[in-house]
N, C-alpha and C positions, 0 to 999 in steps of 0.2 A: 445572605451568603455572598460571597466572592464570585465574579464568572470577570472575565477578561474580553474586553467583546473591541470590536471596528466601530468607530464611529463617522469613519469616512473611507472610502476605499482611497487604497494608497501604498505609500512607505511604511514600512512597519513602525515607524512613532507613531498612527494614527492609534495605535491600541490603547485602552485603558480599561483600570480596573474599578468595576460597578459593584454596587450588592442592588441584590436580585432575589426574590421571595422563592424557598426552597421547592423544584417542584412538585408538583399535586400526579402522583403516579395510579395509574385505572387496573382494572382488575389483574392482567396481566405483566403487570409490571416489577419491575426491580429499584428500587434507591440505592443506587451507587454512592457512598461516600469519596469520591475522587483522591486515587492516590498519584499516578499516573497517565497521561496522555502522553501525544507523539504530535510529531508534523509530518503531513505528506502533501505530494505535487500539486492535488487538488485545493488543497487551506490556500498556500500560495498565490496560485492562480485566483481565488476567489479573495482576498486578501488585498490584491492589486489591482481588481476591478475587469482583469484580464477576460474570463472567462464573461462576464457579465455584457460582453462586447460579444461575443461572440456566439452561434446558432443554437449554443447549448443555454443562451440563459436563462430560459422561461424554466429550467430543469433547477434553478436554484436562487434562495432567495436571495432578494435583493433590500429588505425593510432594515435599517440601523437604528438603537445599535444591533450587531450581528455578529453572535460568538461562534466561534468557528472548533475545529476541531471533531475527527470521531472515534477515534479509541479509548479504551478508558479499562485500569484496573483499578480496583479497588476493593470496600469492604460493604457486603449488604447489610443496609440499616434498618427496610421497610421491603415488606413481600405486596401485591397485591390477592386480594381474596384467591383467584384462582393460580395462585401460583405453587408448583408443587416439586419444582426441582432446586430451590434453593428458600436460606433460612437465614434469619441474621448472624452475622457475623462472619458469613461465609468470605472469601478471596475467592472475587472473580476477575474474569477479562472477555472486555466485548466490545465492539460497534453500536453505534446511532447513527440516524442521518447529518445530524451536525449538532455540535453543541456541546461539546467534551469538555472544554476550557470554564468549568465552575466548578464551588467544590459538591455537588451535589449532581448525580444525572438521575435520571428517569430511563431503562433500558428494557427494550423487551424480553420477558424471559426465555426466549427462543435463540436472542442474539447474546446469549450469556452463556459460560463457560467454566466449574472449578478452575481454581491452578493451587497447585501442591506447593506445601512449604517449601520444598527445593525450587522454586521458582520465583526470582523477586520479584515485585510488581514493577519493576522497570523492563527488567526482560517481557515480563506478561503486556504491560503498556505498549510495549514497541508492537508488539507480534500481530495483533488483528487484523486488520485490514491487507497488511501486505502478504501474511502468511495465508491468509482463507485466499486473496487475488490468485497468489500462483497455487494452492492447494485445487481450487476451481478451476483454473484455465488449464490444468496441467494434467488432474485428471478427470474431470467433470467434462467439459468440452474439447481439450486436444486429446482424451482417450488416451494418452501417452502409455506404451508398453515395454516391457524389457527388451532390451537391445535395438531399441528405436534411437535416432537420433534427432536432437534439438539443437536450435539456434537461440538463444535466451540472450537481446538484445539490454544493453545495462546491464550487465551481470554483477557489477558493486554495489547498486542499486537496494533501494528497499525490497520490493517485490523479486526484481532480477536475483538479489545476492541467496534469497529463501529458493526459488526458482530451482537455482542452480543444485544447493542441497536439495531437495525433493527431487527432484531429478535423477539427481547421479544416486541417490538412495534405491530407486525404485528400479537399478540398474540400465540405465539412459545412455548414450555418450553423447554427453553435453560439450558442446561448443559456444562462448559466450563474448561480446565483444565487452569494453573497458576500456579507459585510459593504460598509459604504459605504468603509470605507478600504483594500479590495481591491478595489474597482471599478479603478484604474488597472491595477493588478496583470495583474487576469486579461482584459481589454481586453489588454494588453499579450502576452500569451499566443497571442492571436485571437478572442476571442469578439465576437461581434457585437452582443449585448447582455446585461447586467448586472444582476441584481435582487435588492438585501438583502431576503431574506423574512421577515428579522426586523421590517422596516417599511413591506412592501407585499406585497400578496397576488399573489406573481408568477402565479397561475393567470389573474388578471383583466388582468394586462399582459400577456401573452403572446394574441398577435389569432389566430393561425393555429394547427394543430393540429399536433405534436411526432412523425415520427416515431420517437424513441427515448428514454426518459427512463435516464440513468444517476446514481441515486443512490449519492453515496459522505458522504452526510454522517452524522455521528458525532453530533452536537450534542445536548440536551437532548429537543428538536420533534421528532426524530424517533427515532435508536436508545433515549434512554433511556426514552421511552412505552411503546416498542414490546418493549421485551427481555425482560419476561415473559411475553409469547405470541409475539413473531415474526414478526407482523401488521401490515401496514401503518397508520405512527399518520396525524394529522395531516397531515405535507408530503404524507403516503406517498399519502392518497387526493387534496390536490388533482395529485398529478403522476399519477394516473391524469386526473383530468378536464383534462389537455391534450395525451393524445397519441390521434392517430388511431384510429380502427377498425378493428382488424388490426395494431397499432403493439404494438411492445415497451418492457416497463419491467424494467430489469435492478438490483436493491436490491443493495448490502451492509450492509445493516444490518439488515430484514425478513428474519427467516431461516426464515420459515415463509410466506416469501409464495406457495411455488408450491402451499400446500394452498388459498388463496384465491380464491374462487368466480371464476371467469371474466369478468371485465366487456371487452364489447364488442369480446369476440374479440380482446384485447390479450393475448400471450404474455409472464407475468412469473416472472420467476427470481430468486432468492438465489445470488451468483456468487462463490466462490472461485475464485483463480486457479492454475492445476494448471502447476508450474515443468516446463520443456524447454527444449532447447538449440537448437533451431531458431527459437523466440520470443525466445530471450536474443540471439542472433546479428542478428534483425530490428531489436531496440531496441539492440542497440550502431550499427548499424549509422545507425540515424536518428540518436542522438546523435554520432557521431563526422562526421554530416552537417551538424550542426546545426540536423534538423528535431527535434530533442528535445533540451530544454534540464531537469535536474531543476534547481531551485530549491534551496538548500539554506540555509535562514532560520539556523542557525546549528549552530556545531561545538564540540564539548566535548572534553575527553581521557577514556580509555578506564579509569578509575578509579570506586571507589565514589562516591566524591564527584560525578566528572565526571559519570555518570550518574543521579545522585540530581538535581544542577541540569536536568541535561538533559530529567529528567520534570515539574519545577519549572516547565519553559519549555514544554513543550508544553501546560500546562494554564492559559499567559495567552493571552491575544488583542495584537495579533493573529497570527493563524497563517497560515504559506506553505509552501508545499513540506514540505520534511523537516528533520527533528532527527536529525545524524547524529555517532555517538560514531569518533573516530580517536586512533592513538597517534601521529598527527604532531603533535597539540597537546600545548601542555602540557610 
Protein backbone atom coordinates (compact mmCIF):
# COMPACT_ATOMS: atom_id res chain seq x y z
CA UNK A 1 0.00 0.00 0.00
CA UNK A 2 0.67 3.68 -0.29
CA UNK A 3 1.85 5.84 3.05
CA UNK A 4 3.68 9.22 2.22
CA UNK A 5 6.41 9.39 4.87
CA UNK A 6 9.79 12.08 5.58
CA UNK A 7 12.70 10.71 4.79
CA UNK A 8 14.71 13.59 6.23
CA UNK A 9 13.40 16.31 8.39
CA UNK A 10 13.04 19.45 6.65
CA UNK A 11 11.21 21.42 3.67
CA UNK A 12 8.25 19.78 2.65
CA UNK A 13 10.05 18.18 -0.68
CA UNK A 14 11.69 15.82 1.77
CA UNK A 15 8.22 13.78 1.47
CA UNK A 16 7.80 10.75 -0.59
CA UNK A 17 5.62 8.23 -1.45
CA UNK A 18 6.49 4.44 -0.25
CA UNK A 19 4.54 1.09 -0.29
CA UNK A 20 4.37 -0.29 2.82
CA UNK A 21 2.93 -3.78 3.93
CA UNK A 22 -0.82 -3.21 5.11
CA UNK A 23 -0.92 -3.23 8.78
CA UNK A 24 -1.26 -6.37 10.91
CA UNK A 25 -4.22 -4.88 13.62
CA UNK A 26 -4.49 -6.94 17.48
CA UNK A 27 -7.54 -7.89 19.01
CA UNK A 28 -8.83 -4.54 19.64
CA UNK A 29 -8.29 -2.99 16.66
CA UNK A 30 -10.01 -1.36 13.62
CA UNK A 31 -8.44 -1.33 9.60
CA UNK A 32 -9.22 2.04 8.42
CA UNK A 33 -9.22 1.94 4.65
CA UNK A 34 -8.09 5.91 4.54
CA UNK A 35 -10.38 8.33 2.93
CA UNK A 36 -9.26 11.36 4.57
CA UNK A 37 -6.68 13.00 6.87
CA UNK A 38 -5.84 16.62 7.77
CA UNK A 39 -2.56 18.73 8.89
CA UNK A 40 -2.13 20.21 12.17
CA UNK A 41 0.61 22.42 14.10
CA UNK A 42 2.16 19.28 15.49
CA UNK A 43 2.80 17.22 11.66
CA UNK A 44 4.61 20.62 10.96
CA UNK A 45 6.52 21.15 13.67
CA UNK A 46 7.66 17.45 13.52
CA UNK A 47 8.08 17.57 9.72
CA UNK A 48 10.71 20.37 10.14
CA UNK A 49 12.64 18.69 12.67
CA UNK A 50 11.57 21.64 15.00
CA UNK A 51 10.11 19.89 17.80
CA UNK A 52 12.93 17.25 17.66
CA UNK A 53 15.26 20.11 18.95
CA UNK A 54 13.39 20.81 21.52
CA UNK A 55 12.49 19.37 25.51
CA UNK A 56 9.56 17.62 24.09
CA UNK A 57 11.60 15.14 21.82
CA UNK A 58 12.05 12.01 23.67
CA UNK A 59 7.77 12.38 23.46
CA UNK A 60 8.12 11.59 19.60
CA UNK A 61 9.84 9.58 17.20
CA UNK A 62 12.51 10.42 15.65
CA UNK A 63 13.46 6.70 13.11
CA UNK A 64 12.90 7.69 9.11
CA UNK A 65 11.23 7.14 7.11
CA UNK A 66 8.37 8.63 9.32
CA UNK A 67 4.76 9.05 8.22
CA UNK A 68 3.19 11.55 9.89
CA UNK A 69 -0.33 12.58 10.26
CA UNK A 70 -3.37 11.54 12.99
CA UNK A 71 -6.66 11.92 11.85
CA UNK A 72 -8.23 9.73 9.58
CA UNK A 73 -11.90 9.02 8.08
CA UNK A 74 -12.64 6.43 6.46
CA UNK A 75 -14.24 2.92 5.68
CA UNK A 76 -13.81 -0.31 8.09
CA UNK A 77 -12.45 -3.20 6.25
CA UNK A 78 -11.03 -5.64 9.20
CA UNK A 79 -12.57 -5.66 13.09
CA UNK A 80 -10.28 -7.31 15.58
CA UNK A 81 -11.53 -10.38 17.49
CA UNK A 82 -12.66 -8.33 20.42
CA UNK A 83 -14.13 -5.65 18.71
CA UNK A 84 -17.78 -4.92 19.15
CA UNK A 85 -18.80 -1.45 18.27
CA UNK A 86 -18.00 -1.49 14.79
CA UNK A 87 -18.26 -3.83 11.45
CA UNK A 88 -17.07 -3.61 7.97
CA UNK A 89 -18.01 -1.22 5.96
CA UNK A 90 -18.87 1.02 8.40
CA UNK A 91 -17.83 5.29 7.92
CA UNK A 92 -15.76 6.26 10.64
CA UNK A 93 -13.61 9.02 12.12
CA UNK A 94 -10.77 8.95 14.50
CA UNK A 95 -7.08 9.54 15.88
CA UNK A 96 -3.75 7.62 16.19
CA UNK A 97 -0.73 8.49 17.57
CA UNK A 98 0.87 9.08 14.16
CA UNK A 99 0.72 7.66 11.02
CA UNK A 100 -2.57 8.74 9.07
CA UNK A 101 -0.86 9.59 5.83
CA UNK A 102 -1.28 5.52 4.23
CA UNK A 103 -3.92 4.15 2.69
CA UNK A 104 -4.53 1.65 5.36
CA UNK A 105 -4.54 2.51 9.39
CA UNK A 106 -4.71 0.35 12.17
CA UNK A 107 -7.00 2.40 15.10
CA UNK A 108 -8.11 1.62 18.24
CA UNK A 109 -11.62 0.85 18.63
CA UNK A 110 -12.08 3.25 21.50
CA UNK A 111 -10.46 6.09 19.34
CA UNK A 112 -13.31 5.49 16.65
CA UNK A 113 -16.48 7.08 15.91
CA UNK A 114 -19.69 6.48 13.36
CA UNK A 115 -20.31 9.50 11.18
CA UNK A 116 -23.82 9.63 9.22
CA UNK A 117 -24.25 9.80 5.60
CA UNK A 118 -24.84 13.55 6.05
CA UNK A 119 -21.36 13.90 6.76
CA UNK A 120 -18.60 13.85 4.29
CA UNK A 121 -15.42 12.20 5.06
CA UNK A 122 -13.75 15.57 4.63
CA UNK A 123 -15.75 17.21 7.12
CA UNK A 124 -15.34 13.87 9.45
CA UNK A 125 -11.26 14.04 8.38
CA UNK A 126 -10.87 17.52 9.52
CA UNK A 127 -12.90 17.25 12.86
CA UNK A 128 -10.68 14.82 15.38
CA UNK A 129 -8.24 16.06 16.86
CA UNK A 130 -9.14 19.67 16.83
CA UNK A 131 -12.74 19.02 17.74
CA UNK A 132 -12.15 16.39 20.73
CA UNK A 133 -8.84 19.34 21.87
CA UNK A 134 -11.45 22.07 22.43
CA UNK A 135 -14.44 19.52 23.37
CA UNK A 136 -11.83 18.51 26.29
CA UNK A 137 -10.19 21.64 27.29
CA UNK A 138 -13.49 23.43 27.27
CA UNK A 139 -15.41 21.16 29.15
CA UNK A 140 -13.44 18.29 30.71
CA UNK A 141 -10.71 20.57 32.32
CA UNK A 142 -11.89 24.43 31.88
CA UNK A 143 -15.45 23.10 33.32
CA UNK A 144 -16.71 25.91 31.14
CA UNK A 145 -20.52 26.96 32.18
CA UNK A 146 -23.32 29.01 30.97
CA UNK A 147 -22.82 32.60 31.24
CA UNK A 148 -19.04 32.10 31.93
CA UNK A 149 -16.79 33.93 29.89
CA UNK A 150 -13.72 32.88 27.77
CA UNK A 151 -10.86 34.22 25.94
CA UNK A 152 -10.09 31.57 22.93
CA UNK A 153 -6.72 32.66 21.76
CA UNK A 154 -6.59 31.82 17.61
CA UNK A 155 -10.10 31.91 17.22
CA UNK A 156 -9.64 31.12 13.21
CA UNK A 157 -7.70 28.49 14.03
CA UNK A 158 -8.36 24.72 13.91
CA UNK A 159 -9.00 24.11 17.43
CA UNK A 160 -9.69 27.96 18.19
CA UNK A 161 -12.41 28.25 15.27
CA UNK A 162 -14.42 24.69 16.93
CA UNK A 163 -13.48 26.42 20.41
CA UNK A 164 -15.38 29.24 19.71
CA UNK A 165 -18.57 27.30 18.30
CA UNK A 166 -18.74 24.95 21.56
CA UNK A 167 -18.40 27.73 23.39
CA UNK A 168 -20.87 30.19 22.46
CA UNK A 169 -23.26 26.87 21.85
CA UNK A 170 -23.05 25.96 25.46
CA UNK A 171 -24.09 29.59 26.12
CA UNK A 172 -20.48 31.17 26.92
CA UNK A 173 -19.54 34.87 26.05
CA UNK A 174 -16.79 34.18 24.06
CA UNK A 175 -14.16 36.64 23.37
CA UNK A 176 -11.51 35.66 20.77
CA UNK A 177 -8.36 37.17 19.17
CA UNK A 178 -7.53 36.78 15.08
CA UNK A 179 -6.14 38.71 12.52
CA UNK A 180 -8.24 41.80 11.14
CA UNK A 181 -9.41 39.74 7.95
CA UNK A 182 -10.75 36.96 10.24
CA UNK A 183 -12.69 39.10 12.34
CA UNK A 184 -15.87 38.49 10.07
CA UNK A 185 -14.86 34.88 10.06
CA UNK A 186 -14.95 34.17 13.69
CA UNK A 187 -17.80 36.78 14.48
CA UNK A 188 -19.46 34.51 12.15
CA UNK A 189 -18.65 31.36 14.42
CA UNK A 190 -20.24 33.45 17.52
CA UNK A 191 -17.92 35.32 19.24
CA UNK A 192 -18.79 38.27 20.78
CA UNK A 193 -15.77 40.10 20.33
CA UNK A 194 -12.64 40.17 18.17
CA UNK A 195 -9.21 41.39 18.77
CA UNK A 196 -6.04 41.13 16.18
CA UNK A 197 -3.27 41.15 18.94
CA UNK A 198 -0.94 41.67 16.40
CA UNK A 199 -2.30 45.48 16.58
CA UNK A 200 -3.79 45.92 19.95
CA UNK A 201 -3.03 44.91 23.23
CA UNK A 202 -6.28 42.71 23.72
CA UNK A 203 -5.46 42.52 27.57
CA UNK A 204 -6.21 46.47 27.61
CA UNK A 205 -9.57 45.86 25.42
CA UNK A 206 -10.89 43.26 27.38
CA UNK A 207 -12.88 45.59 30.44
CA UNK A 208 -13.97 42.51 32.53
CA UNK A 209 -12.11 39.60 33.85
CA UNK A 210 -12.06 36.16 31.73
CA UNK A 211 -13.23 33.15 33.40
CA UNK A 212 -11.16 30.91 31.08
CA UNK A 213 -8.44 31.62 28.89
CA UNK A 214 -7.97 28.75 26.12
CA UNK A 215 -4.80 29.27 24.10
CA UNK A 216 -4.39 27.38 20.83
CA UNK A 217 -2.18 29.73 19.03
CA UNK A 218 0.81 28.50 17.32
CA UNK A 219 2.18 31.84 15.88
CA UNK A 220 5.59 33.26 16.42
CA UNK A 221 4.42 35.57 20.08
CA UNK A 222 3.68 32.82 21.52
CA UNK A 223 4.69 28.82 20.88
CA UNK A 224 7.82 29.86 19.10
CA UNK A 225 9.30 32.18 22.19
CA UNK A 226 8.21 29.85 24.37
CA UNK A 227 9.50 26.20 22.96
CA UNK A 228 12.73 26.17 24.60
CA UNK A 229 11.44 26.26 28.12
CA UNK A 230 7.64 25.68 27.75
CA UNK A 231 6.92 28.74 29.67
CA UNK A 232 4.45 31.07 29.08
CA UNK A 233 6.01 33.99 26.54
CA UNK A 234 4.39 37.22 25.90
CA UNK A 235 0.43 36.54 24.86
CA UNK A 236 1.04 33.76 27.55
CA UNK A 237 1.41 36.30 30.58
CA UNK A 238 -0.95 39.03 29.40
CA UNK A 239 -3.88 36.26 29.17
CA UNK A 240 -2.93 35.54 32.61
CA UNK A 241 -3.64 39.26 33.47
CA UNK A 242 -7.30 38.92 32.22
CA UNK A 243 -8.63 36.04 33.83
CA UNK A 244 -10.13 36.04 37.24
CA UNK A 245 -8.99 34.86 40.74
CA UNK A 246 -9.46 31.23 40.81
CA UNK A 247 -10.06 31.26 36.88
CA UNK A 248 -8.28 28.89 34.47
CA UNK A 249 -5.86 29.08 31.65
CA UNK A 250 -5.58 26.02 29.61
CA UNK A 251 -2.20 26.54 26.88
CA UNK A 252 -1.37 24.12 24.00
CA UNK A 253 1.52 25.43 23.29
CA UNK A 254 3.25 26.27 26.96
CA UNK A 255 4.19 22.94 27.70
CA UNK A 256 5.80 23.40 30.97
CA UNK A 257 3.12 25.66 32.13
CA UNK A 258 1.77 23.60 34.90
CA UNK A 259 5.60 23.76 36.63
CA UNK A 260 4.67 27.67 36.82
CA UNK A 261 4.49 29.48 39.87
CA UNK A 262 0.79 29.88 40.76
CA UNK A 263 -0.51 33.35 40.14
CA UNK A 264 -3.78 34.26 41.75
CA UNK A 265 -4.87 30.96 42.42
CA UNK A 266 -5.51 30.47 38.51
CA UNK A 267 -5.40 26.64 37.76
CA UNK A 268 -3.04 26.48 34.37
CA UNK A 269 -2.47 23.33 32.24
CA UNK A 270 -0.65 22.26 28.98
CA UNK A 271 -3.70 20.02 27.49
CA UNK A 272 -3.48 17.16 25.06
CA UNK A 273 -6.30 15.78 23.97
CA UNK A 274 -6.76 11.88 25.11
CA UNK A 275 -9.04 10.26 21.96
CA UNK A 276 -12.42 8.11 23.14
CA UNK A 277 -15.35 7.05 21.62
CA UNK A 278 -17.72 8.59 23.85
CA UNK A 279 -16.26 12.29 23.07
CA UNK A 280 -16.13 11.27 19.19
CA UNK A 281 -19.95 10.25 19.43
CA UNK A 282 -20.68 13.85 21.33
CA UNK A 283 -18.92 15.84 18.50
CA UNK A 284 -20.56 13.87 15.63
CA UNK A 285 -23.22 14.22 17.11
CA UNK A 286 -23.28 18.27 17.35
CA UNK A 287 -21.94 18.23 13.75
CA UNK A 288 -24.57 16.03 12.27
CA UNK A 289 -26.77 18.83 14.39
CA UNK A 290 -25.20 21.49 13.00
CA UNK A 291 -24.04 22.99 16.25
CA UNK A 292 -20.48 22.32 14.88
CA UNK A 293 -19.62 23.27 11.67
CA UNK A 294 -15.37 22.31 10.85
CA UNK A 295 -14.26 24.81 8.34
CA UNK A 296 -12.11 23.36 5.92
CA UNK A 297 -10.00 26.31 4.18
CA UNK A 298 -8.84 23.89 1.59
CA UNK A 299 -8.40 20.09 0.01
CA UNK A 300 -5.58 18.71 -1.65
CA UNK A 301 -5.18 14.93 -3.19
CA UNK A 302 -3.57 12.34 -1.06
CA UNK A 303 -0.13 12.40 -3.02
CA UNK A 304 3.39 13.47 -2.41
CA UNK A 305 2.87 16.45 -4.22
CA UNK A 306 -0.60 17.01 -2.82
CA UNK A 307 0.75 17.06 0.60
CA UNK A 308 3.89 18.83 -0.07
CA UNK A 309 1.22 22.04 -1.48
CA UNK A 310 -0.82 21.26 1.37
CA UNK A 311 2.13 22.25 3.93
CA UNK A 312 2.91 25.07 1.48
CA UNK A 313 -0.55 26.41 2.36
CA UNK A 314 -0.61 26.08 5.87
CA UNK A 315 2.37 28.32 6.24
CA UNK A 316 0.55 31.53 4.21
CA UNK A 317 -1.90 33.59 5.95
CA UNK A 318 -4.59 33.73 6.02
CA UNK A 319 -5.53 30.67 7.92
CA UNK A 320 -9.06 29.05 8.87
CA UNK A 321 -10.03 25.81 9.95
CA UNK A 322 -8.06 22.98 8.52
CA UNK A 323 -5.94 21.72 5.78
CA UNK A 324 -7.29 18.42 4.80
CA UNK A 325 -5.61 15.76 2.37
CA UNK A 326 -8.43 13.39 0.50
CA UNK A 327 -8.33 10.74 -2.42
CA UNK A 328 -11.57 12.26 -3.69
CA UNK A 329 -9.46 14.99 -5.22
CA UNK A 330 -7.41 14.99 -7.77
Amino acid sequence: MKAIALTSFGIPEVLEELEVPVPTITDTQVLIEMRVSSINPADILLRSGAILKSPMADKFPAQLPLVLGNEVAGIVKEVGEKVRHFKPGDRVMGMIPMGSYMDYVAVEEDHLAIIPESLSFEEAGAAPAVALTAWQALFEHGRLQPGQRILVQAGAGGVGHAAVQLAKQHGAYVIATARDYNHDFVKGLGADEVFDYTKVDFAAQITEPVDLVLDSAMDPSTFGSTFGTGLPGEIGKKNYSVIKDGGTYISLAAFAINQYPKVRDIDAYFFQARPNRTDFESIVRHMKENKLNIHIDETYPFTAQGLLEAYRKSEEMPKRGKIVLSKNTG
